[in-house]
C-alpha positions as CSV (number, residue, x, y, z in Angstrom):
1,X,0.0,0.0,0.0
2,X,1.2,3.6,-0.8
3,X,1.3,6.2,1.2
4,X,1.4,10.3,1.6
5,X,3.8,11.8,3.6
6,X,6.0,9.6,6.3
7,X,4.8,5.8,6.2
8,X,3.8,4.5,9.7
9,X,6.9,3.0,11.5
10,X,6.8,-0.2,12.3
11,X,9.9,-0.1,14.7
12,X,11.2,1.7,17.9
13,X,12.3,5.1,17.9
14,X,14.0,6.8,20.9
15,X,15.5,10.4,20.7
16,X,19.1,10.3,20.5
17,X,20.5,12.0,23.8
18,X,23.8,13.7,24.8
19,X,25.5,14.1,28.5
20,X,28.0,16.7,28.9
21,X,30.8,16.9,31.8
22,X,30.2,20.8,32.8
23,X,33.0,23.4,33.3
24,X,32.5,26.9,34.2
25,X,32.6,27.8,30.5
26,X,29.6,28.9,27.7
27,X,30.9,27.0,25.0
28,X,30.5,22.8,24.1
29,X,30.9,20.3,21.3
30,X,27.8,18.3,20.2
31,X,28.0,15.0,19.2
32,X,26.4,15.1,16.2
33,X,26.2,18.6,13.5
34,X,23.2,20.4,13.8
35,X,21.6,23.4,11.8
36,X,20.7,25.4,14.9
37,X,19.3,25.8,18.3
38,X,16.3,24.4,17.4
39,X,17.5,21.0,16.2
40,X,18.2,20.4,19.9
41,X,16.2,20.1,23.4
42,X,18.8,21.5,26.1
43,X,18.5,21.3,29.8
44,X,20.4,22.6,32.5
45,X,19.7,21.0,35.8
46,X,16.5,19.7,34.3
47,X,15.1,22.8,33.5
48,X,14.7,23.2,29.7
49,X,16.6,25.9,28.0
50,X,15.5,28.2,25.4
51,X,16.9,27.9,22.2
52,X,18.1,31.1,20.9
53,X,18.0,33.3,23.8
54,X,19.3,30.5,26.0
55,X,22.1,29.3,23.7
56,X,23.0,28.8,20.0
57,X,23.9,25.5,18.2
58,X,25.8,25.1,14.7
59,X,27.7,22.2,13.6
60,X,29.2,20.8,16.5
61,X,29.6,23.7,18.3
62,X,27.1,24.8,21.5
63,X,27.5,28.5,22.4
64,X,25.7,29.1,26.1
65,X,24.5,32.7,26.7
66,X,26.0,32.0,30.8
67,X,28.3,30.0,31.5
68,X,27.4,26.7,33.4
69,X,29.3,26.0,36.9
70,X,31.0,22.1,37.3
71,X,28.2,21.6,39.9
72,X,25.8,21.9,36.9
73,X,23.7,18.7,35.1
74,X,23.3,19.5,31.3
75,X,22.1,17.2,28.4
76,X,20.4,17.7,25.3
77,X,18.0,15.9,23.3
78,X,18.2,16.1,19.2
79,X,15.0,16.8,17.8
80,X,16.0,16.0,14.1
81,X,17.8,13.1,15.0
82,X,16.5,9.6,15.7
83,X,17.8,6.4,17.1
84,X,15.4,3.5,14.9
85,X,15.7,-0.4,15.4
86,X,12.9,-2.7,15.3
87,X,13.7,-4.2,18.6
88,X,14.1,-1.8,21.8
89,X,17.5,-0.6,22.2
90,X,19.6,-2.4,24.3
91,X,18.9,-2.0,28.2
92,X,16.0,0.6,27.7
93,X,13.6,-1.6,28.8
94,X,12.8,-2.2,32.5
95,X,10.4,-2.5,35.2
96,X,8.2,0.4,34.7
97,X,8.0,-0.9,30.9
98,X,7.1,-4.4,32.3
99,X,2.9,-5.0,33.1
100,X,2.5,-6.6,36.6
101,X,0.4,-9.0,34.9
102,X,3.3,-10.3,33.3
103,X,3.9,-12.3,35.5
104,X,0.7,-12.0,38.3
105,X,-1.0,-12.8,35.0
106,X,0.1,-16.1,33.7
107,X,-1.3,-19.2,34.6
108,X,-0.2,-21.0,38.0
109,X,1.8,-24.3,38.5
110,X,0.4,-26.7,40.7
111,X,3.4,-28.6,40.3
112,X,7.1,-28.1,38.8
113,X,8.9,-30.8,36.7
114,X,12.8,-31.0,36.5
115,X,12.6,-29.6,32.8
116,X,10.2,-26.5,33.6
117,X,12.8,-23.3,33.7
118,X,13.4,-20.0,35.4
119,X,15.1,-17.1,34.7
120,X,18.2,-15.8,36.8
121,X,20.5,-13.2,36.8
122,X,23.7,-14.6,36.7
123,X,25.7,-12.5,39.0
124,X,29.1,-14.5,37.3
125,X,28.7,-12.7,34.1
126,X,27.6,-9.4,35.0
127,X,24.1,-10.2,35.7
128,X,23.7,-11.3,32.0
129,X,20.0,-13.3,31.9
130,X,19.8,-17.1,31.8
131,X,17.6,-19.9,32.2
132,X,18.1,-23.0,34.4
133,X,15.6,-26.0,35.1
134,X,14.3,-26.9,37.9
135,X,16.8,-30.2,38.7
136,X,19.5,-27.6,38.0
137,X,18.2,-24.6,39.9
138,X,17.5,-27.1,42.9
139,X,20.9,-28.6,42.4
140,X,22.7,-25.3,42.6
141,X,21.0,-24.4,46.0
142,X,21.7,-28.1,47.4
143,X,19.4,-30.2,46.1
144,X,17.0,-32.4,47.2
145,X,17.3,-35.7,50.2
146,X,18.2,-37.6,47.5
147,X,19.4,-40.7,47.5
148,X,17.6,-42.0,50.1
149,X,16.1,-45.5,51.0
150,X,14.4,-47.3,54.1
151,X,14.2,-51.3,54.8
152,X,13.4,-53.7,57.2
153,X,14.5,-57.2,58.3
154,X,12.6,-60.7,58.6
155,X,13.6,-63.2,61.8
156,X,16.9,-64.3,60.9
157,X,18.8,-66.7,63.3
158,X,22.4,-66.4,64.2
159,X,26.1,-67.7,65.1
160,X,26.2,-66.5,69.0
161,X,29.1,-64.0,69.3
162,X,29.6,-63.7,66.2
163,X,29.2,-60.5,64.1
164,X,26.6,-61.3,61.2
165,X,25.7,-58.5,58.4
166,X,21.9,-58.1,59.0
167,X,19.2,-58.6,56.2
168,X,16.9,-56.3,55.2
169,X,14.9,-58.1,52.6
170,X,12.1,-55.4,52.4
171,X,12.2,-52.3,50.8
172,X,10.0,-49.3,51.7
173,X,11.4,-47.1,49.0
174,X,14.2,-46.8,47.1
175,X,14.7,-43.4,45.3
176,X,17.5,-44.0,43.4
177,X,18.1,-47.7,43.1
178,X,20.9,-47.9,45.4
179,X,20.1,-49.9,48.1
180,X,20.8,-53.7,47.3
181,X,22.0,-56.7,48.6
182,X,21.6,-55.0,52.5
183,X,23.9,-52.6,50.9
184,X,23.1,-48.8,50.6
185,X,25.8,-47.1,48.0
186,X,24.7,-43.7,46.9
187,X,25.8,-42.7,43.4
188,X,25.5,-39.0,44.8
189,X,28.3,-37.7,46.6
190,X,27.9,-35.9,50.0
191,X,26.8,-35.9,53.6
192,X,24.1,-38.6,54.5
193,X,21.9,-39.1,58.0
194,X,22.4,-43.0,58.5
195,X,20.1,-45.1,60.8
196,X,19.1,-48.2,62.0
197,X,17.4,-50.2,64.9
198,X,18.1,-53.9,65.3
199,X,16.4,-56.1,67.5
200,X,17.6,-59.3,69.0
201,X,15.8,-62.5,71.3
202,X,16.5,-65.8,72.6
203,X,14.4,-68.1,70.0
204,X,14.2,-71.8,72.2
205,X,10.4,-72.1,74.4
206,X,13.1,-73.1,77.2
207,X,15.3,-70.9,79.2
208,X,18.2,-68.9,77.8
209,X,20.0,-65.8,78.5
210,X,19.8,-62.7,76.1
211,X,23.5,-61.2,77.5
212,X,24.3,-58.4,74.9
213,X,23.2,-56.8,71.6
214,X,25.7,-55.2,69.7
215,X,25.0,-53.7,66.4
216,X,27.7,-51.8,63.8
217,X,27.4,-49.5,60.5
218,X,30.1,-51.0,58.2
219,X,31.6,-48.7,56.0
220,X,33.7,-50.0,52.7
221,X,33.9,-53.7,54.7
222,X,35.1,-52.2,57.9
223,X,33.5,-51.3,61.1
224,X,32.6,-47.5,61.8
225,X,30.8,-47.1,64.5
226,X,29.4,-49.6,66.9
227,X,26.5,-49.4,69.8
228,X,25.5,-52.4,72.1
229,X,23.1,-53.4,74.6
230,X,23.1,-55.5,77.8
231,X,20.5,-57.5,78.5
232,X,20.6,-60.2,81.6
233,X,17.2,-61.3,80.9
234,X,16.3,-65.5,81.3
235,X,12.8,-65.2,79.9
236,X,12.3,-66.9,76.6
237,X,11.7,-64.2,73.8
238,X,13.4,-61.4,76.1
239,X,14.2,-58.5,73.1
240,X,17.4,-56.0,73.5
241,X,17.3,-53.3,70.8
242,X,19.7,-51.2,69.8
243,X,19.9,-47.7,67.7
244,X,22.5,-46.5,65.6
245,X,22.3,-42.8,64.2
246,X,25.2,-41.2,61.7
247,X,26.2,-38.9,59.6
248,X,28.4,-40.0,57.3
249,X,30.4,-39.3,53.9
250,X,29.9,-40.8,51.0
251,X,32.0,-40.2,47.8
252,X,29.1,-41.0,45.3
253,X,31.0,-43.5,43.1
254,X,31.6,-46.4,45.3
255,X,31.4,-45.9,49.2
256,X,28.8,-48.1,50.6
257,X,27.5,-48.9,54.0
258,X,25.8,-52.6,55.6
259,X,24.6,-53.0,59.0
260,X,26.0,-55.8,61.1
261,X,24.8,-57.0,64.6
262,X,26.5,-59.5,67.3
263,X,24.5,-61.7,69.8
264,X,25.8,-63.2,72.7
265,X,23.9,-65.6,74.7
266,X,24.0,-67.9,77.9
267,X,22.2,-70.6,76.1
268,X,19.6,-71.6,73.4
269,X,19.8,-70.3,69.9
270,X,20.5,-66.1,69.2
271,X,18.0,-64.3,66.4
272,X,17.6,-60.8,65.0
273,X,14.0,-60.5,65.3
274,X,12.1,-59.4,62.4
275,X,11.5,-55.9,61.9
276,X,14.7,-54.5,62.1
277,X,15.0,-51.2,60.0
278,X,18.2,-49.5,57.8
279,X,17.7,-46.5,56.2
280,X,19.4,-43.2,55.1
281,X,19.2,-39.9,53.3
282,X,21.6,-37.6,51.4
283,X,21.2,-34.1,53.8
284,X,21.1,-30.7,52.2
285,X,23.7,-28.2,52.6
């Protein structure tokens, strides 16, 4: 379609501006030539000068009628001269250009998967704008308790006095596959809240003597740490329990941890009684 006159502009336009470092002098160089004082807006401490009587402009040259003190805030505007892309230029757009509603406005998440992004302002390369998803963004602040597992133990009878690793056959979860074979190794390096609660009883009808419980978190094939219990009890299907609670270090890429119990008796045949639990979780930091 043709047109009459200037065609409608189908891009940005922003005035082209000029800062000037004042002096106690009347005379200036513009940045770009003009015809006269008329091609430009000036302003001296905001207040808008008038062209002519306020100062003259030809070329590059701007002629004050007073001179201006250091103190002073001058800029001009160029009327005739015009700053045009079809995007905004860069850095002219912020908040007050922004609707509330852009974001107040969108519809809400009820829930956030670990592709969904957001956008940050990345401090590391001078606040330049990126994205980041979810896994990464909850990652970078210390993720999530993650590995993490819980199991517990059927009746299992034992050796007496003799330190036995203790199965846990039943899995209550199992985030990231890496409990197996009553053997936790985490694939994620880190600090991890270790626990576990073994029980142990006399198993004969007759007579015998629970003496001690003593229960151990194995770490790599050697003993870490090690609680027991004394008992003293003759009644048949007397329980001694014991709880172990840790943090401990894993390396992510092959430390691995078991749980291992001890049962002494006077007599009769020693058992871990069923229901004995192992579990852990990576902690956040």
């Amino acid at each position: 379609m043709s047109y009459i006159g200037t065609p409608p502009s189908n891009a940005f336009t922003s005035l082209l501006k000029q800062d000037f470092s004042t002096s106690a002098t009347t005379g200036y160089t513009l940045d770009h030539a003009v015809n006269n004082a008329n091609d430009i807006a000036l302003f001296i401490n905001f207040v808008r000068q008038e062209p002519t009587a306020g100062y003259a402009a030809s070329g590059t040259t701007l002629t004050l009628t007073s001179a201006t003190a250091s103190s002073d805030d001058m800029y001009c505007v160029y009327l005739g001269q015009a700053l045009q892309t079809v995007n905004p230029a860069n850095a002219s757009v912020g908040s007050t250009q922004l609707s509330p509603t852009a974001i107040t406005g969108q519809t809400a998440l009820t829930s956030v998967a670990s592709d969904d992004t957001v956008l940050i302002s990345d401090t590391s390369a001078s606040g330049a704008l990126k994205k980041m998803t979810r896994a990464n963004f909850v990652s970078g602040i210390g993720g999530d308790n993650t590995p993490a597992f819980e199991a517990y133990s059927d009746h299992l009878n034992v050796s007496d006095n003799t330190f036995t690793k203790v199965p846990f056959a039943n899995e209550v979860f199992d985030t990231n596959n890496n409990f197996a074979s009553n053997r936790f190794t985490p694939t994620v390096a880190g600090k991890y809240a270790c626990h576990t609660t073994v029980r142990a009883a006399v198993t004969s009808s007759t007579a015998g003597r629970l003496d001690e419980l003593t229960v151990a978190f194995y770490k790599n094939g050697s003993a870490y740490i090690s609680e027991y219990a004394i008992d003293y009890r003759s009644n048949p299907g007397a329980l001694a329990t014991v709880t172990l609670e840790m943090t401990i270090d894993f390396n992510g890429s092959g430390d691995y941890l078991e749980v291992y119990g001890r049962v002494d008796v006077n007599s009769n045949t020693p058992a871990f009684y069923s229901g004995a639990i192992f579990g852990a979780y990576k902690i956040i930091i």
